[in-house]
C-alpha positions as CSV (number, residue, x, y, z in Angstrom):
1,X,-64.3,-54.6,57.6
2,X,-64.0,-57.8,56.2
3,X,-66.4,-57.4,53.5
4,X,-65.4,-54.3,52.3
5,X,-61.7,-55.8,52.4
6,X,-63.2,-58.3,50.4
7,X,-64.6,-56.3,48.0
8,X,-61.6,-53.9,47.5
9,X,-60.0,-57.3,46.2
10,X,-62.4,-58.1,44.0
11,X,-62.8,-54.6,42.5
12,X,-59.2,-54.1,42.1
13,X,-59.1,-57.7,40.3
14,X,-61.7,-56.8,37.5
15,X,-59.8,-53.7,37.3
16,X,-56.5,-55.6,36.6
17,X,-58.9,-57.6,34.1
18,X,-60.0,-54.8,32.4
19,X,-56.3,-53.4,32.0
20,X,-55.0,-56.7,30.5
21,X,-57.8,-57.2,28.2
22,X,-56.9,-53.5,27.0
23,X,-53.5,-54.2,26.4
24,X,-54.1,-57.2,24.7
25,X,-56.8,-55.7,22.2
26,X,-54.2,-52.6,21.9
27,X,-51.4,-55.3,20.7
28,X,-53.7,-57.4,18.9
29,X,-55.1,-54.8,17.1
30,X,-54.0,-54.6,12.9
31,X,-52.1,-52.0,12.2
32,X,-54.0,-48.8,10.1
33,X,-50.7,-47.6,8.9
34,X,-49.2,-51.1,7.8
35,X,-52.2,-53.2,6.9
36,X,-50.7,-57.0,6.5
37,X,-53.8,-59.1,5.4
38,X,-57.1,-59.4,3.4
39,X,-58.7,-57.6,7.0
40,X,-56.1,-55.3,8.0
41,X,-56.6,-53.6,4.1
42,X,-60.6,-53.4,4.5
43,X,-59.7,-51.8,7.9
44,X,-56.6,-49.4,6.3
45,X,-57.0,-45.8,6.6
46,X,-55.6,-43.1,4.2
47,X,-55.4,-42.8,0.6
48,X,-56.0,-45.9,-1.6
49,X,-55.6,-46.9,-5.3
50,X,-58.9,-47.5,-6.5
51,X,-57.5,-50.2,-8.1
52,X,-56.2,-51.9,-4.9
53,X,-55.9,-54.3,-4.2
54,X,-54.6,-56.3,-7.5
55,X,-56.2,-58.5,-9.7
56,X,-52.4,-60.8,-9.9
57,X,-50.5,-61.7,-7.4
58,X,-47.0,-60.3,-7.3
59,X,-44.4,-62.6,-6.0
60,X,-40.6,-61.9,-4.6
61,X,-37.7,-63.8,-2.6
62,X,-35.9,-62.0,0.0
63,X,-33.2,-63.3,1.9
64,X,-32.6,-63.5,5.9
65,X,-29.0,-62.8,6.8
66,X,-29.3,-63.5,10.3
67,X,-31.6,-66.9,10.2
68,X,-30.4,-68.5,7.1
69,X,-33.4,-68.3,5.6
70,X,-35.5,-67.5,2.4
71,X,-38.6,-66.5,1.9
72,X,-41.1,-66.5,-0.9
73,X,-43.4,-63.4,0.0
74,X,-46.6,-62.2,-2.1
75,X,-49.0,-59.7,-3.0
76,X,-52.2,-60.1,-4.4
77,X,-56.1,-59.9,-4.5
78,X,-55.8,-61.2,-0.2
79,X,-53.0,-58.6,0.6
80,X,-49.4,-59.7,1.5
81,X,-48.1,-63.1,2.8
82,X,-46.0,-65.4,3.5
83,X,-46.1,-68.1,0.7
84,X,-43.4,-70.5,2.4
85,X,-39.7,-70.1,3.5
86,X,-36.2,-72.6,3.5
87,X,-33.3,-73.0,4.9
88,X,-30.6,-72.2,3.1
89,X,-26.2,-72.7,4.1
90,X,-23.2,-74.9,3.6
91,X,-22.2,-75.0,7.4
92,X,-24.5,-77.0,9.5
93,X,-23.4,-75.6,12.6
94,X,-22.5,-71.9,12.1
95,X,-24.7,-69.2,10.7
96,X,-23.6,-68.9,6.6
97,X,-25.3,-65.1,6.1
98,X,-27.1,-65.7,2.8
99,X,-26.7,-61.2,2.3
100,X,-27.4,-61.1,-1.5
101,X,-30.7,-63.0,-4.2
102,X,-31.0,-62.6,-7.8
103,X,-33.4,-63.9,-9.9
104,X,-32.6,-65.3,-13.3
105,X,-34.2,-63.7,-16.5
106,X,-36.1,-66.8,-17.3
107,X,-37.1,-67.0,-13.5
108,X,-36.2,-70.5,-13.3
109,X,-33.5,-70.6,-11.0
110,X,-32.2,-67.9,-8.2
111,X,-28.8,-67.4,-7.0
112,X,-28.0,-66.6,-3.2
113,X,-24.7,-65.1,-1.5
114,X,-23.6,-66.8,1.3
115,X,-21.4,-63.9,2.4
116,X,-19.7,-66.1,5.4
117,X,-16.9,-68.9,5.1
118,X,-14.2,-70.4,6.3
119,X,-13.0,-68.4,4.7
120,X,-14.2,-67.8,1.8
121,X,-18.4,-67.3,0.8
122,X,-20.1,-69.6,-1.5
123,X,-22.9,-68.4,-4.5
124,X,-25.9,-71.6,-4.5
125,X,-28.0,-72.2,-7.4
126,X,-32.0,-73.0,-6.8
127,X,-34.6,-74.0,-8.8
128,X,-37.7,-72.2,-8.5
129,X,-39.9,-75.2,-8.7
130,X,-39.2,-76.9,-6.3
131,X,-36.4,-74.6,-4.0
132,X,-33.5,-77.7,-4.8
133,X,-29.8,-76.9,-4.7
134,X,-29.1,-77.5,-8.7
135,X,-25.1,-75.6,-8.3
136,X,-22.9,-74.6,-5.9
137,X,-19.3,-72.4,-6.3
138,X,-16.7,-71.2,-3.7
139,X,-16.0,-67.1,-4.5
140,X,-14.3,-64.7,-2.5
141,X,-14.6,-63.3,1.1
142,X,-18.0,-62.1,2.0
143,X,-19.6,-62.5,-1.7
144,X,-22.6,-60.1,-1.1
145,X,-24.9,-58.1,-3.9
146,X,-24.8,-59.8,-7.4
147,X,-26.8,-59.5,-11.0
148,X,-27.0,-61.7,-13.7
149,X,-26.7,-60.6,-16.7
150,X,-29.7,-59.8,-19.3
151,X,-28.9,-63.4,-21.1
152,X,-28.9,-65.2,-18.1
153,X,-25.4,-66.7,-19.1
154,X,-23.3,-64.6,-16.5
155,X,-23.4,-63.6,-12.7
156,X,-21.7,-60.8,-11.5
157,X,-20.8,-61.0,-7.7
158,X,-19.0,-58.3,-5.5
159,X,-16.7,-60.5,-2.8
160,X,-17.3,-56.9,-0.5
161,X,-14.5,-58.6,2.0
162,X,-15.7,-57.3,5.4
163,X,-13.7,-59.2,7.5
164,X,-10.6,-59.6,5.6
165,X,-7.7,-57.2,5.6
166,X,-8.6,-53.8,4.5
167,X,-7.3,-53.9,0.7
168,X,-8.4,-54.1,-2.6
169,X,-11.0,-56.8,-3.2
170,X,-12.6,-58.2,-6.1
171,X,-15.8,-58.8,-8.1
172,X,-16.3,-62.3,-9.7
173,X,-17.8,-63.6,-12.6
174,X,-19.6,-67.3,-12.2
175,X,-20.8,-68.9,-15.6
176,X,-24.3,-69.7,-14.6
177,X,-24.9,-73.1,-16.4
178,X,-21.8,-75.1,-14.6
179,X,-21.4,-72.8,-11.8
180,X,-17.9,-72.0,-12.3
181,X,-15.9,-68.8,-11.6
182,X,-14.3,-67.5,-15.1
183,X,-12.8,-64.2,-13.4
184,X,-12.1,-62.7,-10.5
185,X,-11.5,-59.1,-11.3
186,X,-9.3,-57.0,-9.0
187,X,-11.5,-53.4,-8.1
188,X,-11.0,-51.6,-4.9
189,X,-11.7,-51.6,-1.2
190,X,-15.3,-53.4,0.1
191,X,-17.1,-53.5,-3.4
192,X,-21.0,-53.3,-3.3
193,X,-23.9,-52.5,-5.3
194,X,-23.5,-55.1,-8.3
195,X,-25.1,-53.9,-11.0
196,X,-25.2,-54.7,-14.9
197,X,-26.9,-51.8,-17.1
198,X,-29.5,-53.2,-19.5
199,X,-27.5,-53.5,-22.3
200,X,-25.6,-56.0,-20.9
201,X,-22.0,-54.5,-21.9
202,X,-21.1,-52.8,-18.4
203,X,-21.3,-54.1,-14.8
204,X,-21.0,-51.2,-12.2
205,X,-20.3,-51.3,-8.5
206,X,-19.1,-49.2,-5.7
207,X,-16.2,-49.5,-3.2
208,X,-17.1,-47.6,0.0
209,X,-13.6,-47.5,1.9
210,X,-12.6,-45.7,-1.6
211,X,-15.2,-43.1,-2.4
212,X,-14.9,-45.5,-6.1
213,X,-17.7,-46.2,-8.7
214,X,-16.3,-48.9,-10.7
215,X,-16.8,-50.3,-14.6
216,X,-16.3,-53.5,-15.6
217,X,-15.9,-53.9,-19.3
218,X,-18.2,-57.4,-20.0
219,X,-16.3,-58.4,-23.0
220,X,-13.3,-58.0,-21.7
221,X,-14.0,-59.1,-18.4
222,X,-12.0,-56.1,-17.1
223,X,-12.4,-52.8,-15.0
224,X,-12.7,-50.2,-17.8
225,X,-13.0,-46.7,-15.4
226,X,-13.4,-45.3,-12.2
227,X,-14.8,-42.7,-11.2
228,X,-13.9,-40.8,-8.1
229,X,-17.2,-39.7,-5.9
230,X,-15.6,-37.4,-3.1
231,X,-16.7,-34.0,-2.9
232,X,-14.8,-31.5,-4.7
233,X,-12.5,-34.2,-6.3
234,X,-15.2,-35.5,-8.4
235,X,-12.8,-36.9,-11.3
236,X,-13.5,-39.8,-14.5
237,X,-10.6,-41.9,-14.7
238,X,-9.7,-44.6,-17.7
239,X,-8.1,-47.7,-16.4
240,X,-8.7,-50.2,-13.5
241,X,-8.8,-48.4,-9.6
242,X,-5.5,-48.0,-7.5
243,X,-4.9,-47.0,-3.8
244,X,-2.0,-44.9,-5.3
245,X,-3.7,-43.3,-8.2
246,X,-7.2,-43.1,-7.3
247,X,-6.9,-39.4,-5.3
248,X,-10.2,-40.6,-3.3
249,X,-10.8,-39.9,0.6
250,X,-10.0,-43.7,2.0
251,X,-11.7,-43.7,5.0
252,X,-11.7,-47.4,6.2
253,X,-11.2,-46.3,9.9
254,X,-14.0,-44.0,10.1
255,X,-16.6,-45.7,7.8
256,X,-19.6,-48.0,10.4
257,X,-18.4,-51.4,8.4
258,X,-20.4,-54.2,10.8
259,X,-23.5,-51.7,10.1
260,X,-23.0,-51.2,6.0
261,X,-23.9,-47.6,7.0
262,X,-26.3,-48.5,9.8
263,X,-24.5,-45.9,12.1
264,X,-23.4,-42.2,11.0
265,X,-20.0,-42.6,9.5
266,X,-17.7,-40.2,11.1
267,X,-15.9,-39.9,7.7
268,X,-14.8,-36.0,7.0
269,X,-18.1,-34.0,5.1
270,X,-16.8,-34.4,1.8
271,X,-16.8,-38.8,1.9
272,X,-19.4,-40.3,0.3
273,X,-18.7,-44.2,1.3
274,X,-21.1,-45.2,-1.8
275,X,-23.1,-48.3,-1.0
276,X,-25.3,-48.9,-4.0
277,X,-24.8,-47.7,-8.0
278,X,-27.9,-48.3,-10.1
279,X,-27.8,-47.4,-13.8
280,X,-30.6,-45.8,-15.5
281,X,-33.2,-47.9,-17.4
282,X,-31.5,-46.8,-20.6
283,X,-28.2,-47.3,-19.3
284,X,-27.1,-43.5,-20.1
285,X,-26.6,-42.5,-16.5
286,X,-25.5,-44.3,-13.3
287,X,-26.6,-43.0,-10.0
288,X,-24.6,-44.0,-6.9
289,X,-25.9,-43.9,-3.1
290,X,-23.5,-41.9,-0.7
291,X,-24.3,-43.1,2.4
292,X,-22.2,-40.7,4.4
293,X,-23.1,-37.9,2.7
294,X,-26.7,-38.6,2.1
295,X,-26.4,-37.7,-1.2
296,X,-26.8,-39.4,-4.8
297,X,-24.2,-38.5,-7.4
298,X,-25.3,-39.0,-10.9
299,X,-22.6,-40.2,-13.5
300,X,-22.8,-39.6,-17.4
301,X,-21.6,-42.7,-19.0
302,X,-20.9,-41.2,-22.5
303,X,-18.7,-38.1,-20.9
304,X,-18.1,-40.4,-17.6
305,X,-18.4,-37.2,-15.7
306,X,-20.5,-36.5,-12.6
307,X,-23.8,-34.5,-14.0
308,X,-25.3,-33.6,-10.4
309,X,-25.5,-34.7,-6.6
310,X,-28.4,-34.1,-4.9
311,X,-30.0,-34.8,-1.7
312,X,-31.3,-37.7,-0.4
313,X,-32.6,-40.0,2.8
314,X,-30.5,-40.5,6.0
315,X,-28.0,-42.9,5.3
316,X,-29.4,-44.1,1.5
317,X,-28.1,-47.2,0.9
318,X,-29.8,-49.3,-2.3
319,X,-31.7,-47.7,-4.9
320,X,-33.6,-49.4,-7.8
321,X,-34.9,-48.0,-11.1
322,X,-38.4,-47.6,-13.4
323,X,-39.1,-47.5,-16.5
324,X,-40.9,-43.6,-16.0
325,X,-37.6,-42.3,-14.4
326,X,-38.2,-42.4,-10.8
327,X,-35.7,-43.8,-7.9
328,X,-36.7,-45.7,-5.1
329,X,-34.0,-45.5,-2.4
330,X,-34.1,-47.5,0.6
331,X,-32.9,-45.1,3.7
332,X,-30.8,-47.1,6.1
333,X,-30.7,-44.6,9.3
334,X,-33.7,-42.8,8.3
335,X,-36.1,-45.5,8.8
336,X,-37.9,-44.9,5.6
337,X,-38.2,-45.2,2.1
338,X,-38.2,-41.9,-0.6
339,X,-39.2,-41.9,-4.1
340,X,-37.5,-39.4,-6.2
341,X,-37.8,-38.4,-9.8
342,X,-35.1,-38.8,-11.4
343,X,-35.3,-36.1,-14.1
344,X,-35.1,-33.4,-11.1
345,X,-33.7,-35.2,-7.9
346,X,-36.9,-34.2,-6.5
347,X,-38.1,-36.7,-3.8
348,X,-42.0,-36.9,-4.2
349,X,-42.6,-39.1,-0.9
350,X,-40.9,-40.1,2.0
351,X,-42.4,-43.1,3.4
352,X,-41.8,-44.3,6.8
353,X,-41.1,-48.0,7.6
354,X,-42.3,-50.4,10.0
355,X,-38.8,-51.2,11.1
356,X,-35.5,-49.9,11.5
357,X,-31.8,-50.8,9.3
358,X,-33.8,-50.4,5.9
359,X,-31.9,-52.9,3.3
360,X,-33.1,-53.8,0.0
361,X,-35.2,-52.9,-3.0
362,X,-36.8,-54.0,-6.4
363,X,-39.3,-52.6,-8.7
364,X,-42.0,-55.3,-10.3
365,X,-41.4,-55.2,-14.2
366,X,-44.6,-53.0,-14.7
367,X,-43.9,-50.2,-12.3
368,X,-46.5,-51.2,-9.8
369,X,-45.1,-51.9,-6.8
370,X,-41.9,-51.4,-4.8
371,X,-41.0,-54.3,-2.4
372,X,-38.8,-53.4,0.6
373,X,-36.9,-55.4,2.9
374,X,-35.9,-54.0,6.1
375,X,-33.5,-56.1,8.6
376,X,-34.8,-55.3,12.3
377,X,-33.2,-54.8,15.4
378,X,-32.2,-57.4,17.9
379,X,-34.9,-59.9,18.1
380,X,-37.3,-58.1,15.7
381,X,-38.2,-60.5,12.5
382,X,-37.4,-58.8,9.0
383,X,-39.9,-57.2,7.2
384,X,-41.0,-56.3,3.5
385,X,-43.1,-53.5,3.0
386,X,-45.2,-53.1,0.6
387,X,-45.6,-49.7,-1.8
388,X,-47.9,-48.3,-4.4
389,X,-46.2,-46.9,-6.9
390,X,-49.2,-44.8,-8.3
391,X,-49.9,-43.6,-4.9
392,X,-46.9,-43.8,-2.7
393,X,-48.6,-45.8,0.1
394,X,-47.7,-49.1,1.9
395,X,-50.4,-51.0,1.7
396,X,-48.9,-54.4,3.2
397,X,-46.0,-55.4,5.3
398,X,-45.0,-59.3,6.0
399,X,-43.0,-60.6,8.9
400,X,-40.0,-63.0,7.7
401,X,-36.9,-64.2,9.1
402,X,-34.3,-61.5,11.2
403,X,-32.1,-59.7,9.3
404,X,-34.4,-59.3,6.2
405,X,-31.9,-58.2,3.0
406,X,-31.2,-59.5,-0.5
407,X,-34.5,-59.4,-2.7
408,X,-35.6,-60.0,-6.1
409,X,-38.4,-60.4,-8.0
410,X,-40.0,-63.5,-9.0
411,X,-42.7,-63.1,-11.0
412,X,-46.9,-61.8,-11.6
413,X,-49.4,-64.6,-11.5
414,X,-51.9,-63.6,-13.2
């Protein structure tokens, strides 16, 4: 009895062996569906650009909201990595939220948000070669998505004002070379989306406690129009945004504010809450993400009248722009990623995500790739995913800090 007691033990051990090494191979395993290195891509199932992977290496900076952290990421002939990352914050003690990167034109500095403050946020200057602090200014509350503009010379910076009082807020403009705030121009109700069109000559955002798509007149440093996004009331006005003349659905208590439109609003069917406004490559149109409506509205900037909404992703949130007239919008709530042509509103793929609470997008300068960030949940790192743009794959996804969110591209090294 002994024996066979004996060897019950010792079979039911090598069976617990067996399980463990299982599980082990099972979580060790590279992923098919998100390959993240040289192997992971030889090993990669589905369809793949014959051209894959790239002959330059494609390089971006995405910013960690919940680590205070930046990240250098790339792309190239060995798949995606992790080139290095920093610290970045004024506050030694307390978590600063760096929420919004842009990349100069000459790529030799970047600018970073740090959305929190006591209370107000603070914009720091880098230097891409070496990652230094070179300038530093104080801005509004909760500075979050900015642009410079095409010269370099100006950077546009919503202060979206999430934990202040819910009123009008403000988007500033910081003169690049000293670092100094020149304007602070009065807009609406939690500004986001900052976005310059390639001309240079109008900044757009949107307020989404207003249902608002905002100009900013450049040369005059003031808000030019509005335009009012809310179904049915769809309306181009002349003149800066007011709470008493705007005629849009204000729907600050039912809009998901901690979550930017990470829960389903429970705003009335007809509120947009717009999160994002992108103007075309040839700065005719403007499209603007509703992310309670899952919609996009398209604007006409000569008539400034809405030309067509049509559908998009569960909670769309940023969108970015190419040169051939397609969309890339990053879906929130959806856990994915669609690409839409433009021309139609037709979306030609919907691309699933590794993670959930989808963020931020940017298009390389030749239309190649799109480069995602996504936040995670809880304790989950950040991600940025990795698509073909000729074949509407991810073809590499690289960890980086929690809370993944501002990106912009650096640069090809070729």
């Amino acid at each position: 009895m002994a024996l066979r007691y004996h060897d019950r033990v010792k079979q039911t051990l090598v069976v617990v062996a067996i399980c463990v090494a299982m599980v082990e191979t099972v979580r060790l395993k590279p992923d098919a569906t998100y390959p993240r290195d040289a192997t992971d891509l030889r090993n990669a199932t589905g369809p793949r650009d014959a051209t894959y992977p790239p002959d330059a290496t494609y390089e971006v900076y995405v910013a960690s909201e919940a680590a205070d952290r930046i990240s250098l990421v790339r792309l190239g002939p060995d798949g995606g990595r992790l080139d290095h990352d920093l610290g970045t914050g004024v506050m030694p003690t307390e978590i600063d939220g760096p929420h919004g990167l842009a990349m100069a034109p000459d790529r030799r500095f970047y600018y970073v948000s740090l959305a929190h403050g006591q209370p107000f946020g603070t914009v720091l200057k880098y230097s891409t070669a070496d990652d230094s602090v070179v300038g530093r200014v104080t801005l509004g509350m909760f500075p979050a998505t900015m642009q410079t503009t095409p010269n370099g010379e100006f950077l546009y910076v919503v202060n979206f004002n999430l934990h202040g009082d819910m009123v009008p807020s403000s988007v500033s403009v910081v003169a690049t070379a000293e670092m100094l705030e020149v304007a602070r121009i009065p807009t609406c109700t939690m500004p986001h989306g900052s976005r310059i069109n390639p001309q240079g000559t109008k900044h757009y955002s949107a307020c989404m406690m207003d249902d608002l798509l905002v100009e900013i007149d450049t040369a005059t440093l003031r808000a030019s129009r509005y335009f009012v996004l809310t179904r049915g009331a769809e309306k181009g006005h002349a003149g800066s945004p007011s709470a008493a003349a705007s005629g849009a659905s204000t729907a600050a208590h039912n809009h998901d504010m901690v979550g930017h439109g990470l829960d389903a609003p429970k705003a009335r069917a007809t509120a947009c809450s717009p999160t994002w406004a992108q103007p075309s490559t040839d700065g005719r149109s403007v499209f603007v993400a509703c992310n309670a409506s899952n919609e996009i509205v398209e604007v006409d900037v000569a008539s400034w009248t809405m030309t067509r909404r049509f559908a998009a992703g569960q909670g769309v949130y940023n969108l970015a722009a190419t040169k051939d007239g397609r969309l890339v919008a990053t879906n929130k709530r959806g856990q994915s990623v669609s690409v839409i042509d433009a021309r139609d509103g037709r979306e030609l793929k919907l691309i699933a995500t590794r993670r959930r609470v989808v963020h931020g997008v940017v298009v390389s300068p030749d239309d190649r790739y799109a480069f995602v960030s996504v936040e995670g949940v809880g304790a989950e790192p950040g991600t940025v995913e990795m698509i073909d743009l000729r074949t509407l794959t991810t073809v590499a996804t690289v960890d980086v800090a929690p809370q993944a969110g501002g990106i912009d591209f650096y640069r090809i090294n070729r």
